[in-house]
N, C-alpha and C positions, 0 to 999 in steps of 0.2 A: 672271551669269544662272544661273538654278536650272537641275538637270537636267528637271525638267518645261517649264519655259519654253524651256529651249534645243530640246526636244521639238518643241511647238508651232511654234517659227519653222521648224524642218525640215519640217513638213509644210506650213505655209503656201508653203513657198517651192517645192514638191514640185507642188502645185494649181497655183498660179503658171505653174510652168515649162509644164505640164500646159498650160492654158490659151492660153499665149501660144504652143508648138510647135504645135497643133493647129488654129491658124489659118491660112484657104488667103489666101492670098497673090496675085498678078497673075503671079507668075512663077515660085510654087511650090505646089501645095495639098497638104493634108496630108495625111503617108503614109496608104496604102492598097496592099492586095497588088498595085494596077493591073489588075486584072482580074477576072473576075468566075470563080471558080470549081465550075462547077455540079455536077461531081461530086460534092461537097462541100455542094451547098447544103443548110441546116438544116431539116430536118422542122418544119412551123409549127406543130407542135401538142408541147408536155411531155404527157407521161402517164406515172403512176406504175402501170405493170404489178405487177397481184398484190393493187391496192387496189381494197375492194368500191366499187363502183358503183350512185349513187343517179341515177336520172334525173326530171330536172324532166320535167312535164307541158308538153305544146307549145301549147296553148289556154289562153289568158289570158283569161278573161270578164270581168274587171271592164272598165270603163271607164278611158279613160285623161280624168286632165284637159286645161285648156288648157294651152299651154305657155307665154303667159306666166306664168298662177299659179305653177312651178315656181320661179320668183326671190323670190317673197316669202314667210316662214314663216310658218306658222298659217294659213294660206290654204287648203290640202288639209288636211283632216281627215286623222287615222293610221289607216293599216288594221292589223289585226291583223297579227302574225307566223307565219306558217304556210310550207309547203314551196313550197304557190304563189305567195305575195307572194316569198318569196328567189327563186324563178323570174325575178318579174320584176324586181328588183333586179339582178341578174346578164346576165339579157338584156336589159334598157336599159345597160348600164355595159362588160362583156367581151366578150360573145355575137359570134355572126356575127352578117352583116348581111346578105351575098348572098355569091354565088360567081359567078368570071367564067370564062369560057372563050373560047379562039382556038385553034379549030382542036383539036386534041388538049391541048395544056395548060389547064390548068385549075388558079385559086388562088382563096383564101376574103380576103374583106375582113370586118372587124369594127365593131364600132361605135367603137368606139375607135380612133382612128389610130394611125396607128406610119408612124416613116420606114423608106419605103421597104417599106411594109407588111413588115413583118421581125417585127414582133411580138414585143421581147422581155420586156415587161412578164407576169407572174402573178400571175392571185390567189388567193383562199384565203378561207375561213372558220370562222371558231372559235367556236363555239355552246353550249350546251344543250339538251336534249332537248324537241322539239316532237314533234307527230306523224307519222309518217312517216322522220323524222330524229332518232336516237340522238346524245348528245352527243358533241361528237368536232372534231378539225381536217379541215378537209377541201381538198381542192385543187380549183380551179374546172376544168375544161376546155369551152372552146369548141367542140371540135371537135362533144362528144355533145349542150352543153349539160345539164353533169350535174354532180354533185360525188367525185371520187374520195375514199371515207373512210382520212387516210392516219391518224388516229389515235381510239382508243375511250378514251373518258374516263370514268374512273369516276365515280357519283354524288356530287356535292359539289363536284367539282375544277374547271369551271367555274365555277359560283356562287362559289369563293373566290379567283378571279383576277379577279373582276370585282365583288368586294363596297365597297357604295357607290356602283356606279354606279345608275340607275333598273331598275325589273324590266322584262324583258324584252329586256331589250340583249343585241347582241350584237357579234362583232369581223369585220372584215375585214382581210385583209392583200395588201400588194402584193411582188415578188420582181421583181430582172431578171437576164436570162440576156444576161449582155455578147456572147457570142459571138454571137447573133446578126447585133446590127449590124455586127461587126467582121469576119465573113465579108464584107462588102459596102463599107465605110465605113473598115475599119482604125484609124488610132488616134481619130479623133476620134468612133467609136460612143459611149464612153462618157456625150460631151454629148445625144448622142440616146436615149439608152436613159433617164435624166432627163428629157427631156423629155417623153418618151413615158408616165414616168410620173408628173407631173403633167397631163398627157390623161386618166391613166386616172381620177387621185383626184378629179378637176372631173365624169369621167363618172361615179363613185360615187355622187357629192353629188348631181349632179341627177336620177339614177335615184330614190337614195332619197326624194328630194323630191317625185319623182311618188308616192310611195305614202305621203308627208307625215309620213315619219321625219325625222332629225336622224340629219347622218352629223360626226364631229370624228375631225381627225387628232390622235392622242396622241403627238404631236412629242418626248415626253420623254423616249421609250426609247430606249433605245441597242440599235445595230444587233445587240448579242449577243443582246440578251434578244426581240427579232424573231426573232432566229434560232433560238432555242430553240423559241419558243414555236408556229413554222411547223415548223418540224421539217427547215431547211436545214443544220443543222449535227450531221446525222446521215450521217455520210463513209460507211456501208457502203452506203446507202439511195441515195447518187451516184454511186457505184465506176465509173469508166468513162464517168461522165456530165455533163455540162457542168455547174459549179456554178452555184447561186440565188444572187445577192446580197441579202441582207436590208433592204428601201426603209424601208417602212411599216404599219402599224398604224391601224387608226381605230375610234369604238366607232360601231354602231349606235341611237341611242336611239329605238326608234317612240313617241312620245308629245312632251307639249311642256316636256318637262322639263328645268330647264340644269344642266350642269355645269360650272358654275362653283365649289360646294364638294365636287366629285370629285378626291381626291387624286389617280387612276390607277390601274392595274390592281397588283395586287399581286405583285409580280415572286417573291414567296417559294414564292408556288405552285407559279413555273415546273418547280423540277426533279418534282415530281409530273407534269408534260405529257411532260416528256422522258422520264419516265416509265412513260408509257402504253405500250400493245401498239401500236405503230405496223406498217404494213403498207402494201405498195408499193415498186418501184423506178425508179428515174427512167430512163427513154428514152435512149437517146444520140440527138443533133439529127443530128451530123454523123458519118462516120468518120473524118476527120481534120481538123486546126486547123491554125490560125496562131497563134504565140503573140506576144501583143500586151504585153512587159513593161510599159508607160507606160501603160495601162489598169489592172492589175491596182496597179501601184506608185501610181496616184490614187485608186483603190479603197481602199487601206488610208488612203491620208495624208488622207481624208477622213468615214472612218468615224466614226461618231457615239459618245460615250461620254453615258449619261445625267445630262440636265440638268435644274433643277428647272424646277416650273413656272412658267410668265411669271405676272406678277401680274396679278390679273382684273381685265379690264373691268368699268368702272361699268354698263355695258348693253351687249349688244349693239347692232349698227347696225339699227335696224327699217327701214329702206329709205324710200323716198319715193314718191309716185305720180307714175308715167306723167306727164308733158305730156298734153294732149289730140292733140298734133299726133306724139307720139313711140306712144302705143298701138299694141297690135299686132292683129290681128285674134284667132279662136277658135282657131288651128290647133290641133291635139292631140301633145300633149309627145310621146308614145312615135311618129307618126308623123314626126315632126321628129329623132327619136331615132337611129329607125331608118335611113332615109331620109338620112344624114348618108354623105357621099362626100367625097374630097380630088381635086380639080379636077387634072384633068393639063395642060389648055390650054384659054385663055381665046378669047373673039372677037374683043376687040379693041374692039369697036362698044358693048356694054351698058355703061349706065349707072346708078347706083343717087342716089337725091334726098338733098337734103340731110339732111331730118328721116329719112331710114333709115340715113343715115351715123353720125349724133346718135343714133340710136336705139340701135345698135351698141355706140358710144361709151359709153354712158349703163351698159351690159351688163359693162362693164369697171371701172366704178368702186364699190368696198365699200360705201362710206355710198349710195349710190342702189341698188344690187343688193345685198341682201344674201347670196343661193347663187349661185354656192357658196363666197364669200368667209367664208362664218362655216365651213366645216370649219375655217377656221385659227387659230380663237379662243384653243387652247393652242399656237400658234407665234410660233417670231420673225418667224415672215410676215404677222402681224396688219397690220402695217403696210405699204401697198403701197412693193416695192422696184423694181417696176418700170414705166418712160414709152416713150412711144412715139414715136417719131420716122414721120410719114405721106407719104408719096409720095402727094398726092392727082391720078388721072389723069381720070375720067371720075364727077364727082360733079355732080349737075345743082344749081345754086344755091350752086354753089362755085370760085372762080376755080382752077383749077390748080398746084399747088405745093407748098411743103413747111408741113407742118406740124408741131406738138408738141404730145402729150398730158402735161401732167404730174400725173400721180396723186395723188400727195403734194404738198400745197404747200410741205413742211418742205423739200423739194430744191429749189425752183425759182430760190431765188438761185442756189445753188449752179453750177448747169447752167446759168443765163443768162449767169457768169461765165466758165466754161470754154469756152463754145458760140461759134462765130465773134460776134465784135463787132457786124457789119455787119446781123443778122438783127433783122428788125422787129420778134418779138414782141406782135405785135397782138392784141389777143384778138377772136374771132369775134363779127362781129354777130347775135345774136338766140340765138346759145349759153347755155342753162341757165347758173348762176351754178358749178352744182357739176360742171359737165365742164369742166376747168380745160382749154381750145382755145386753139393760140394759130397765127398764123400769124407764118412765118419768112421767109418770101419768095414771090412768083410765080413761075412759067414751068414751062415743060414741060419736066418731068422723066423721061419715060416710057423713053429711053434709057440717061440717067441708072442709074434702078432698073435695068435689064438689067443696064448692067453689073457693078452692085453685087453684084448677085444671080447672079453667075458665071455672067453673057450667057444667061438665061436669061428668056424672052420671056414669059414668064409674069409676072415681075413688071411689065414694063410692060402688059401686052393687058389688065389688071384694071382696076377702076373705082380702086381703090389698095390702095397696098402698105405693111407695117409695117416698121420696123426694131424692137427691143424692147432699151432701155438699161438697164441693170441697174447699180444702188448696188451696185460689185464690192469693191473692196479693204477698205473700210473695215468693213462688216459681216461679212467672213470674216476680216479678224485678231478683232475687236474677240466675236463670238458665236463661230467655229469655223471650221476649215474642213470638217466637216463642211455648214455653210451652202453652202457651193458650191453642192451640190446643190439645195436648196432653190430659189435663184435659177432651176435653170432649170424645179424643179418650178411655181412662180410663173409661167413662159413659159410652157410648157403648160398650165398652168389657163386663161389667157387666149388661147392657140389653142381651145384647149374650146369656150371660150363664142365665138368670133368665128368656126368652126365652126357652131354651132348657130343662129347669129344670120342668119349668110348663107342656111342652110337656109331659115328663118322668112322670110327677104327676097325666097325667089324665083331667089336666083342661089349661089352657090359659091364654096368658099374653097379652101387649100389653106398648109402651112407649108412652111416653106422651110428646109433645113438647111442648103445651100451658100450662101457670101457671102462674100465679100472683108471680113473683121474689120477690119482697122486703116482699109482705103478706107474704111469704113464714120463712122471715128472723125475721119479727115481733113475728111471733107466736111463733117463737124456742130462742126469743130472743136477735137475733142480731140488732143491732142499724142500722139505717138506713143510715148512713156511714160509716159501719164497713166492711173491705172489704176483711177481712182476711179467711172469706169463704163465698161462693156463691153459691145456686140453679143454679145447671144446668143442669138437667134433672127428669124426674120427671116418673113412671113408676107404673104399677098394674096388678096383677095377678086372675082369679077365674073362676068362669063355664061360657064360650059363650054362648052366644046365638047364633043359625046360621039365617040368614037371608033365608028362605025357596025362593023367590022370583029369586036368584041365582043359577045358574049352574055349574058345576065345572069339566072343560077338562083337558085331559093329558096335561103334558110340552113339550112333544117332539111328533111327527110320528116316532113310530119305521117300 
């Protein structure tokens, strides 16, 4: 075995270990300090003290569209690029959304979830000079809804990291601060802090799509040259300060233009960015940590090194129309946007119809949605790697039971071979041909889900609940184990939209981080060392309940 290869196996086997420890158990869950340290707790906001401060405008006069046109491209005309269109890109995507209070406490929710609203995803953007906005990197903060200018770019040095792409593009970028979750979550933050940013890359996509840009994730970069190019791997700028991990990159394109013969940004520029006057220093969250070695030790053994690009698609997926019976009504994207909450507790009693269940369903598959499954066009995640397993409780013109979404039909032997023998596999009566529905069995499962979902009654009180099975072993030796990641970026893009979908429905959703992993493998089947798919997120839908006890403030003072 080469010393590169014998490299490789150490880190896959590093993820691995990684993965299989940081599963909770019936009669052990995974480490966490036990407690909730509130001395300690992490300031929800990064801010780069000492960087000038641009602030978007808080009145957005355009119109928003509908929100279903926001799934199908070419549908919204492109608005120009200006300071107030990135406005609203950023407050549909990172923004607040409200603030709650009880009593004297008081915390900000965003539009973007996070577990455990912890927040450790950031973002960023790297531009050219428009009006009001000097070229430069810039850091997003939610708190002001503004952009911290953490770097001045000289004339020319964007245009030459982004030559070839269409004019007027530009970049965004995602970072996560592990410590966040790991104040609360311990070692298995690091599966959530992924998750949460794939949450945010699906809210990118369909912000952008309300102003009827084109957002793509540039999957090819390796996490150094992210990191250069944000300016996290500038150690004087963190001195004292919890580090960025470097996610992703994606380009802006406002117009209808593909890139498909876009090499990629030209990484040659980079040291001219590191080069720039940068200014700012980053916040410290906490005053003191926990150090989580087995977070930081998955961090490296899954770090991305640049890969070329997948070979292009003959077309992209142009999507397909609506059913008649699956349409949605006019509702307006950015109110849908905004207006987007994670369910604390369900009623128990609501129920949602079959064609809204189907409709859902329908919001989850690439070739019939195309956004925001086309950010992924330069990824290995073109391909869906991820099925669903359904706890259906409370769906009206649906018998109660389990079910299986499977995505891909390239898996489906595969899964029908592993998956207990006994399970019916029926396909759904009157189910579109291209929502691959199948039913596994009847009965009431509603206990069931609790316990799966670590006695947590929320996954039963829903109309249903998701498991989310992931192609594990075979795409992370076979692409990287950097794909790790990836996988559960692909679970939150599909909380995203199952998120937004519930919104559009009238009722609420919520993701689920805690689960009994292997219970989860037992019941559907899989061997208790079978690793060829893996639980790794777990999710449910149905009528909230609100918590009367709470208050609820605007996001911003306008």
């Amino acid at each position: 075995m080469s010393k590169r290869a014998d490299i490789i196996e150490k880190e896959a086997a590093q993820v691995f270990h990684y993965h299989d420890r940081t599963k909770h158990r019936f009669n052990q869950y995974a480490r966490s300090s036990g407690y909730l340290d509130w001395a300690n707790e992490p300031n929800p906001f990064r801010r780069f003290e000492g960087a000038p401060l641009i602030r978007f405008s808080r009145p957005e006069p355009l119109p928003s569209p509908a929100y279903a046109q926001c799934f199908q491209p070419g549908v919204i005309a492109p608005t120009p690029v200006t300071l107030e269109t990135l406005s609203r890109l950023f407050r549909n995507a990172l923004a607040l959304s409200a603030w709650k209070r009880y009593e004297r406490n008081r915390w900000p929710l965003r539009v973007n979830p996070s577990s455990g609203d912890l927040h450790p995803t950031e973002g960023y953007l790297v531009s050219g000079a428009l009006e009001g906005l000097p070229a430069g990197v810039y850091h997003y903060t939610s708190e002001e809804h503004a952009l911290e200018r953490r770097a001045a770019l000289q004339y020319g040095t964007f245009e030459a990291l982004v030559r070839g792409f269409p004019e007027g593009s530009f970049l965004v970028g995602l970072s996560s601060i592990f410590w966040r979750e790991a104040w609360k979550y311990g070692e298995r933050a690091f599966r959530y802090c992924q998750l949460d940013l794939g949450h945010a890359l699906a809210a990118l996509r369909i912000s952008a799509a309300v102003l009827g840009w084109q957002l793509t994730l540039l999957d090819e970069l390796a996490d150094a040259a992210i990191s250069t190019l944000l300016g996290l791997d500038r150690a004087a700028d963190f001195m004292g300060a919890e580090p960025e991990h470097p996610e992703a990159v994606a380009v802006v394109v406002p117009s209808a233009a593909h890139l498909s013969a876009c090499e990629g940004l030209a990484v040659e520029a980079l040291p001219k960015i590191a080069g720039a006057s940068w200014h700012g220093r980053a916040n410290r969250l906490s005053a003191q940590h926990v150090a989580w070695a087995i977070i930081d030790g998955v961090a490296r053994a899954s770090a991305k090194e640049r890969t070329a690009l997948p070979a292009a698609s003959a077309s992209l997926p142009a999507g397909c129309e609506d059913l008649a019976s699956l349409r949605y009504d006019a509702a307006s994207a950015e109110q849908i946007i905004r207006q987007r909450r994670s369910a604390v507790d369900f009623d128990g009693v609501t129920a949602i119809s079959k064609n809204t269940f189907l409709r859902m369903l329908a919001r989850l598959m690439p070739d019939r949605t195309p956004v925001p499954f086309d950010a992924l066009q330069r990824s290995a995640l073109r391909r869906p790697r991820l099925h669903l397993g359904i706890f259906a409780h409370r769906i009206e013109g649906l018998a109660p039971g389990l079910y299986f979404l499977v995505r891909d039909p390239a898996a489906g032997e595969e899964l029908r071979r592993l998956m207990q023998p006994h399970f019916a596999w029926s396909p759904l009566e009157g189910c579109p041909s291209d929502i691959p529905l199948f039913l596994l069995g009847e009965g009431d499962l509603r206990e069931l889900a609790a316990r799966l979902g670590c006695a947590q009654a929320i996954a039963a009180d829903g109309a249903f609940a998701l498991a989310l099975l992931a192609e594990f072993e075979e795409p992370i030796r076979k692409l990287g184990t950097w794909f790790y990641r990836r996988l559960f970026w692909e679970a939150g893009l599909l909380g995203q939209i199952l998120y937004l979908e519930a919104e559009a429905a009238g009722v609420r959703a919520t993701g689920m981080g805690c689960y009994f992993d292997d219970a989860v493998h037992e019941i559907l089947g899989f061997g208790s060392e079978e690793k060829r798919f893996q639980d790794i997120y777990h999710f449910t839908v149905g009528g909230p309940l609100e918590d009367a006890r709470l208050t609820t403030e605007p996001p911003y003072v306008t």
